[in-house]
C-alpha positions, 0 to 999 in steps of 0.5 A: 672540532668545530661541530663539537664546540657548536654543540657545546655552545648550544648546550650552554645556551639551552641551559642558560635559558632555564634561568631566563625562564625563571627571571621572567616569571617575576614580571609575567605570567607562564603562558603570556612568557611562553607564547611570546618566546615562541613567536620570536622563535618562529619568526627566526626559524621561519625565516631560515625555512623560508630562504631554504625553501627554494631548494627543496623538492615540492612534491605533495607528500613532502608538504603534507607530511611536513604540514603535519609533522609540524603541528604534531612537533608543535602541540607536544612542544606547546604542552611541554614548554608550558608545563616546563615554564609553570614548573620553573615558578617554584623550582630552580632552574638547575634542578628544573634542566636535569629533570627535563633531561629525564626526556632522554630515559623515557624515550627508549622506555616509551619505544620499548613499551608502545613499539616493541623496539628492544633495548640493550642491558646497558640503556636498562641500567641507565634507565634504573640509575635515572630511577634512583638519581630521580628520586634524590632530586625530587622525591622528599621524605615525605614521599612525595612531589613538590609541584614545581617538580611534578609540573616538570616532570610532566614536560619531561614526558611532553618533551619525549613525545616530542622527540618521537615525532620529530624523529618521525616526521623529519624522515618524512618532510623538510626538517627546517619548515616543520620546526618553523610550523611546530614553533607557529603551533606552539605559539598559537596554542599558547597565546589562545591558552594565555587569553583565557587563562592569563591577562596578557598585555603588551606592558607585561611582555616589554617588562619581560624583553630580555629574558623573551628575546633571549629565551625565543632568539637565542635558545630558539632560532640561534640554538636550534640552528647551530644545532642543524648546522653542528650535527652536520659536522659530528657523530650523532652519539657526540652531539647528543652527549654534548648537548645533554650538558645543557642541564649541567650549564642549568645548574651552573648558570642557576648558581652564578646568576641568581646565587641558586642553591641545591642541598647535598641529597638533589646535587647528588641526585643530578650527579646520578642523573647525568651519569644515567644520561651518558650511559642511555647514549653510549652504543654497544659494540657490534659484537655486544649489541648482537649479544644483548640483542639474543639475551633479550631475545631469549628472556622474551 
Protein backbone atom coordinates (compact mmCIF):
# COMPACT_ATOMS: atom_id res chain seq x y z
CA UNK A 1 0.00 0.00 0.00
CA UNK A 2 2.61 2.30 0.89
CA UNK A 3 4.72 1.45 -2.64
CA UNK A 4 1.21 1.89 -4.45
CA UNK A 5 0.58 5.58 -2.99
CA UNK A 6 4.14 6.72 -3.62
CA UNK A 7 4.06 5.92 -6.97
CA UNK A 8 0.65 7.68 -7.15
CA UNK A 9 2.24 10.81 -5.69
CA UNK A 10 5.04 10.38 -8.24
CA UNK A 11 2.46 10.56 -10.99
CA UNK A 12 1.01 13.35 -9.73
CA UNK A 13 4.13 15.28 -9.36
CA UNK A 14 5.66 14.15 -13.07
CA UNK A 15 2.07 15.33 -14.43
CA UNK A 16 1.93 18.44 -12.53
CA UNK A 17 5.36 19.51 -13.78
CA UNK A 18 3.77 19.76 -17.27
CA UNK A 19 2.35 22.80 -16.38
CA UNK A 20 5.06 24.14 -14.49
CA UNK A 21 6.70 23.62 -17.79
CA UNK A 22 4.30 25.61 -19.37
CA UNK A 23 3.98 28.57 -16.84
CA UNK A 24 7.53 28.95 -17.24
CA UNK A 25 7.89 29.57 -20.72
CA UNK A 26 6.11 32.88 -20.14
CA UNK A 27 9.30 34.34 -18.53
CA UNK A 28 12.08 32.13 -20.13
CA UNK A 29 13.27 30.61 -23.02
CA UNK A 30 13.00 26.48 -23.58
CA UNK A 31 16.74 25.52 -23.32
CA UNK A 32 17.62 28.33 -20.49
CA UNK A 33 14.32 26.74 -18.43
CA UNK A 34 15.64 23.12 -19.36
CA UNK A 35 19.17 23.61 -18.19
CA UNK A 36 18.50 25.35 -15.31
CA UNK A 37 15.71 22.40 -13.86
CA UNK A 38 18.58 20.01 -14.73
CA UNK A 39 20.98 21.54 -12.80
CA UNK A 40 18.71 21.24 -9.66
CA UNK A 41 17.85 17.88 -10.63
CA UNK A 42 21.49 16.65 -10.54
CA UNK A 43 22.45 18.47 -7.50
CA UNK A 44 19.50 16.70 -5.84
CA UNK A 45 20.15 13.27 -7.33
CA UNK A 46 23.75 13.90 -7.00
CA UNK A 47 23.56 14.12 -3.60
CA UNK A 48 21.66 10.60 -2.93
CA UNK A 49 24.53 9.24 -5.46
CA UNK A 50 26.94 10.58 -3.27
CA UNK A 51 25.83 9.30 0.16
CA UNK A 52 25.28 5.92 -1.52
CA UNK A 53 28.45 5.71 -2.89
CA UNK A 54 30.16 4.07 -0.19
CA UNK A 55 28.23 1.35 -0.36
CA UNK A 56 28.73 0.00 -3.37
CA UNK A 57 31.23 -2.13 -5.16
CA UNK A 58 33.94 -0.26 -7.01
CA UNK A 59 35.06 -2.52 -9.69
CA UNK A 60 36.09 -0.70 -12.90
CA UNK A 61 33.57 -2.32 -15.21
CA UNK A 62 30.90 -1.06 -12.70
CA UNK A 63 32.19 2.75 -12.88
CA UNK A 64 32.74 2.50 -16.40
CA UNK A 65 29.60 1.25 -17.64
CA UNK A 66 27.64 3.65 -15.13
CA UNK A 67 30.06 6.61 -16.70
CA UNK A 68 28.67 5.63 -19.90
CA UNK A 69 25.35 4.82 -19.13
CA UNK A 70 25.08 7.96 -17.87
CA UNK A 71 26.05 10.18 -20.52
CA UNK A 72 24.03 7.98 -23.13
CA UNK A 73 20.63 8.34 -20.50
CA UNK A 74 21.40 11.85 -20.33
CA UNK A 75 21.96 12.88 -24.15
CA UNK A 76 18.31 10.87 -25.01
CA UNK A 77 16.98 12.78 -21.64
CA UNK A 78 18.67 16.24 -22.78
CA UNK A 79 17.08 15.76 -26.41
CA UNK A 80 13.95 14.65 -25.05
CA UNK A 81 13.14 17.27 -22.35
CA UNK A 82 13.91 19.78 -24.78
CA UNK A 83 12.25 18.96 -27.67
CA UNK A 84 9.31 18.55 -24.91
CA UNK A 85 10.02 21.77 -23.28
CA UNK A 86 9.58 23.84 -27.18
CA UNK A 87 6.52 21.44 -27.45
CA UNK A 88 4.60 22.58 -24.42
CA UNK A 89 5.19 26.52 -26.04
CA UNK A 90 2.00 25.99 -28.30
CA UNK A 91 0.47 22.88 -26.87
CA UNK A 92 -1.23 22.43 -23.58
CA UNK A 93 0.03 20.69 -20.80
CA UNK A 94 -2.77 18.10 -20.84
CA UNK A 95 -2.41 17.05 -24.26
CA UNK A 96 1.41 17.37 -24.06
CA UNK A 97 1.62 14.45 -20.97
CA UNK A 98 -0.54 11.96 -23.20
CA UNK A 99 1.53 12.54 -26.12
CA UNK A 100 4.73 11.93 -24.23
CA UNK A 101 3.23 8.97 -22.92
CA UNK A 102 3.18 7.37 -26.48
CA UNK A 103 7.07 6.45 -24.96
CA UNK A 104 5.28 3.65 -23.53
CA UNK A 105 3.93 1.91 -27.29
CA UNK A 106 6.98 2.86 -29.01
CA UNK A 107 9.24 1.04 -26.81
CA UNK A 108 8.14 -2.37 -27.70
CA UNK A 109 7.65 -1.60 -31.30
CA UNK A 110 11.10 -0.12 -31.35
CA UNK A 111 12.47 -3.48 -29.57
CA UNK A 112 10.51 -5.54 -32.11
CA UNK A 113 11.75 -3.65 -35.26
CA UNK A 114 15.83 -3.31 -34.04
CA UNK A 115 16.10 -6.40 -31.61
CA UNK A 116 13.81 -8.86 -32.90
CA UNK A 117 12.12 -9.12 -29.31
CA UNK A 118 8.63 -10.71 -30.11
CA UNK A 119 5.48 -9.15 -28.78
CA UNK A 120 2.22 -10.66 -27.73
CA UNK A 121 -1.33 -9.87 -29.51
CA UNK A 122 -2.32 -7.95 -26.88
CA UNK A 123 0.69 -5.15 -26.78
CA UNK A 124 0.01 -5.07 -30.94
CA UNK A 125 -3.47 -4.17 -30.30
CA UNK A 126 -2.63 -1.69 -27.98
CA UNK A 127 -0.25 -0.22 -29.90
CA UNK A 128 -3.29 0.04 -32.94
CA UNK A 129 -5.27 1.59 -30.36
CA UNK A 130 -2.60 4.26 -29.63
CA UNK A 131 -2.44 4.71 -33.40
CA UNK A 132 -6.05 5.94 -33.67
CA UNK A 133 -6.17 7.71 -29.95
CA UNK A 134 -3.20 9.50 -31.60
CA UNK A 135 -4.62 10.52 -34.43
CA UNK A 136 -7.68 12.07 -32.48
CA UNK A 137 -5.14 14.30 -30.21
CA UNK A 138 -3.29 15.29 -32.80
CA UNK A 139 -3.99 14.96 -36.36
CA UNK A 140 -6.44 18.15 -37.62
CA UNK A 141 -8.80 17.86 -40.50
CA UNK A 142 -6.28 18.95 -42.45
CA UNK A 143 -4.23 15.97 -42.00
CA UNK A 144 -1.47 17.22 -40.55
CA UNK A 145 0.41 18.33 -37.24
CA UNK A 146 0.55 21.18 -35.35
CA UNK A 147 4.07 22.18 -34.31
CA UNK A 148 3.73 21.97 -30.72
CA UNK A 149 2.53 18.47 -31.33
CA UNK A 150 5.26 17.57 -33.69
CA UNK A 151 7.59 18.94 -31.45
CA UNK A 152 6.47 16.58 -28.82
CA UNK A 153 6.04 13.90 -30.74
CA UNK A 154 9.59 13.93 -31.15
CA UNK A 155 10.26 13.90 -27.18
CA UNK A 156 7.90 10.88 -27.10
CA UNK A 157 10.66 8.77 -29.42
CA UNK A 158 13.77 10.60 -27.35
CA UNK A 159 12.16 9.54 -24.20
CA UNK A 160 11.57 5.65 -25.64
CA UNK A 161 15.40 5.97 -26.41
CA UNK A 162 15.87 6.86 -23.05
CA UNK A 163 13.92 4.13 -21.59
CA UNK A 164 16.08 1.56 -23.55
CA UNK A 165 19.16 2.59 -22.38
CA UNK A 166 18.60 2.95 -19.09
CA UNK A 167 17.07 -0.44 -19.20
CA UNK A 168 20.55 -1.37 -20.42
CA UNK A 169 22.97 0.33 -18.71
CA UNK A 170 21.13 0.00 -14.99
CA UNK A 171 21.86 -4.05 -15.50
CA UNK A 172 25.30 -3.03 -16.02
CA UNK A 173 26.12 0.07 -13.39
CA UNK A 174 24.96 1.93 -9.89
CA UNK A 175 21.36 2.93 -10.88
CA UNK A 176 21.67 6.17 -8.43
CA UNK A 177 25.06 7.45 -10.04
CA UNK A 178 24.02 6.90 -13.64
CA UNK A 179 20.79 9.13 -12.99
CA UNK A 180 22.95 11.44 -11.17
CA UNK A 181 25.50 11.55 -14.57
CA UNK A 182 22.35 11.66 -17.10
CA UNK A 183 21.09 14.74 -15.33
CA UNK A 184 24.87 16.39 -15.22
CA UNK A 185 24.98 15.60 -19.23
CA UNK A 186 21.38 16.91 -19.62
CA UNK A 187 22.35 20.18 -18.16
CA UNK A 188 25.63 20.64 -19.81
CA UNK A 189 24.16 19.95 -23.00
CA UNK A 190 21.28 22.47 -22.43
CA UNK A 191 23.21 25.10 -21.04
CA UNK A 192 25.86 24.82 -24.29
CA UNK A 193 22.81 24.56 -26.46
CA UNK A 194 21.09 27.63 -24.67
CA UNK A 195 24.33 29.92 -24.79
CA UNK A 196 24.11 29.66 -28.36
CA UNK A 197 20.59 29.57 -29.31
CA UNK A 198 19.03 31.62 -26.50
CA UNK A 199 20.03 34.58 -24.24
CA UNK A 200 20.43 33.11 -20.88
CA UNK A 201 20.75 35.46 -17.75
CA UNK A 202 20.49 35.22 -14.41
CA UNK A 203 17.04 37.85 -14.08
CA UNK A 204 15.33 35.42 -16.76
CA UNK A 205 15.86 32.34 -14.25
CA UNK A 206 14.91 34.28 -10.70
CA UNK A 207 11.64 35.44 -12.90
CA UNK A 208 11.12 31.73 -13.62
CA UNK A 209 12.11 30.33 -9.78
CA UNK A 210 9.20 28.48 -8.86
CA UNK A 211 8.20 26.65 -11.98
CA UNK A 212 12.38 25.55 -12.12
CA UNK A 213 12.42 24.54 -8.53
CA UNK A 214 9.57 22.69 -8.79
CA UNK A 215 10.20 21.21 -12.17
CA UNK A 216 14.04 20.33 -11.14
CA UNK A 217 13.51 19.30 -7.12
CA UNK A 218 10.22 18.26 -7.08
CA UNK A 219 9.75 16.24 -10.46
CA UNK A 220 13.53 15.60 -10.68
CA UNK A 221 15.30 14.76 -7.48
CA UNK A 222 11.77 14.20 -5.34
CA UNK A 223 10.17 12.01 -8.32
CA UNK A 224 12.80 10.10 -9.22
CA UNK A 225 13.55 9.09 -5.67
CA UNK A 226 10.24 8.00 -4.54
CA UNK A 227 10.13 6.20 -7.63
CA UNK A 228 13.39 4.11 -6.50
CA UNK A 229 12.29 3.73 -3.26
CA UNK A 230 8.50 2.83 -4.47
CA UNK A 231 9.32 0.24 -6.70
CA UNK A 232 11.15 -1.59 -3.99
CA UNK A 233 7.85 -2.17 -2.26
CA UNK A 234 5.63 -2.93 -5.70
CA UNK A 235 5.03 -5.55 -8.49
CA UNK A 236 6.73 -3.68 -11.80
CA UNK A 237 3.42 -4.08 -13.51
CA UNK A 238 1.57 -1.88 -10.83
CA UNK A 239 4.14 0.71 -10.43
CA UNK A 240 4.34 1.35 -14.04
CA UNK A 241 0.60 1.34 -14.46
CA UNK A 242 0.34 3.91 -11.47
CA UNK A 243 2.90 5.92 -12.83
CA UNK A 244 1.33 6.19 -16.25
CA UNK A 245 -1.59 8.26 -14.75
CA UNK A 246 0.99 11.07 -14.95
CA UNK A 247 -0.61 12.08 -18.13
CA UNK A 248 -4.09 11.82 -16.44
CA UNK A 249 -2.82 14.36 -13.63
CA UNK A 250 -1.57 16.79 -17.10
CA UNK A 251 -5.00 16.93 -18.04
CA UNK A 252 -6.14 17.46 -14.79
CA UNK A 253 -3.50 19.80 -13.30
CA UNK A 254 -3.90 21.63 -16.88
CA UNK A 255 -7.62 22.51 -16.19
CA UNK A 256 -7.49 23.60 -12.69
CA UNK A 257 -4.51 25.49 -12.61
CA UNK A 258 -4.46 27.53 -15.67
CA UNK A 259 -8.32 26.98 -16.56
CA UNK A 260 -6.85 24.67 -19.96
CA UNK A 261 -9.55 23.29 -22.40
CA UNK A 262 -9.53 20.34 -24.71
CA UNK A 263 -12.31 19.92 -27.41
CA UNK A 264 -14.60 16.64 -27.57
CA UNK A 265 -12.13 15.05 -30.58
CA UNK A 266 -8.59 15.41 -28.36
CA UNK A 267 -10.36 14.54 -24.72
CA UNK A 268 -11.57 11.34 -26.70
CA UNK A 269 -8.24 10.93 -28.07
CA UNK A 270 -6.58 10.81 -24.37
CA UNK A 271 -9.46 8.48 -23.38
CA UNK A 272 -8.12 5.98 -26.35
CA UNK A 273 -4.72 6.67 -25.11
CA UNK A 274 -4.85 5.85 -21.71
CA UNK A 275 -6.59 2.72 -22.62
CA UNK A 276 -3.78 1.76 -25.09
CA UNK A 277 -1.37 2.66 -22.33
CA UNK A 278 -2.98 -0.13 -19.61
CA UNK A 279 -3.16 -2.76 -22.33
CA UNK A 280 0.73 -2.56 -23.57
CA UNK A 281 1.24 -3.12 -19.42
CA UNK A 282 -0.83 -5.74 -18.78
CA UNK A 283 1.04 -9.58 -18.92
CA UNK A 284 -0.17 -12.42 -20.25
CA UNK A 285 -0.93 -15.34 -18.29
CA UNK A 286 1.86 -18.15 -18.49
CA UNK A 287 -0.38 -20.07 -20.35
CA UNK A 288 -1.30 -17.45 -22.91
CA UNK A 289 2.20 -15.75 -23.40
CA UNK A 290 3.21 -19.17 -24.49
CA UNK A 291 0.26 -19.11 -27.00
CA UNK A 292 0.97 -15.79 -28.29
CA UNK A 293 4.61 -16.83 -28.30
CA UNK A 294 3.79 -19.89 -30.95
CA UNK A 295 1.16 -17.82 -33.10
CA UNK A 296 3.95 -15.48 -33.53
CA UNK A 297 6.18 -17.97 -33.74
CA UNK A 298 4.42 -19.67 -36.74
CA UNK A 299 3.45 -16.19 -38.84
CA UNK A 300 7.04 -15.71 -38.93
Amino acid sequence: MIGNLLLTLTAMIWGTAFVAQRVGMEKIEPLTFNASRMALAALAVGAVALVSAGKQKKEAALRRNTVIGGICCGTFLALASIFQQMGVVYTPAGKAGFITAMYMLLVPVINFVLFKKKNTWLVWLAVLIGVFGMYLLCVTEGFSLTRGDTLVCICAFLFSGHILSCDHFTQLGNPIQISAIQFLTATVISAALAAVLEEPSWEKIVSAAIPILYCGIASGGIGYTLQMVAQRYTDPTIASLLMSLEAVFAVIAGAVLIHERMSIRELTGCIVMFIAIILVQIPLKPGQKQEAEATAAETE
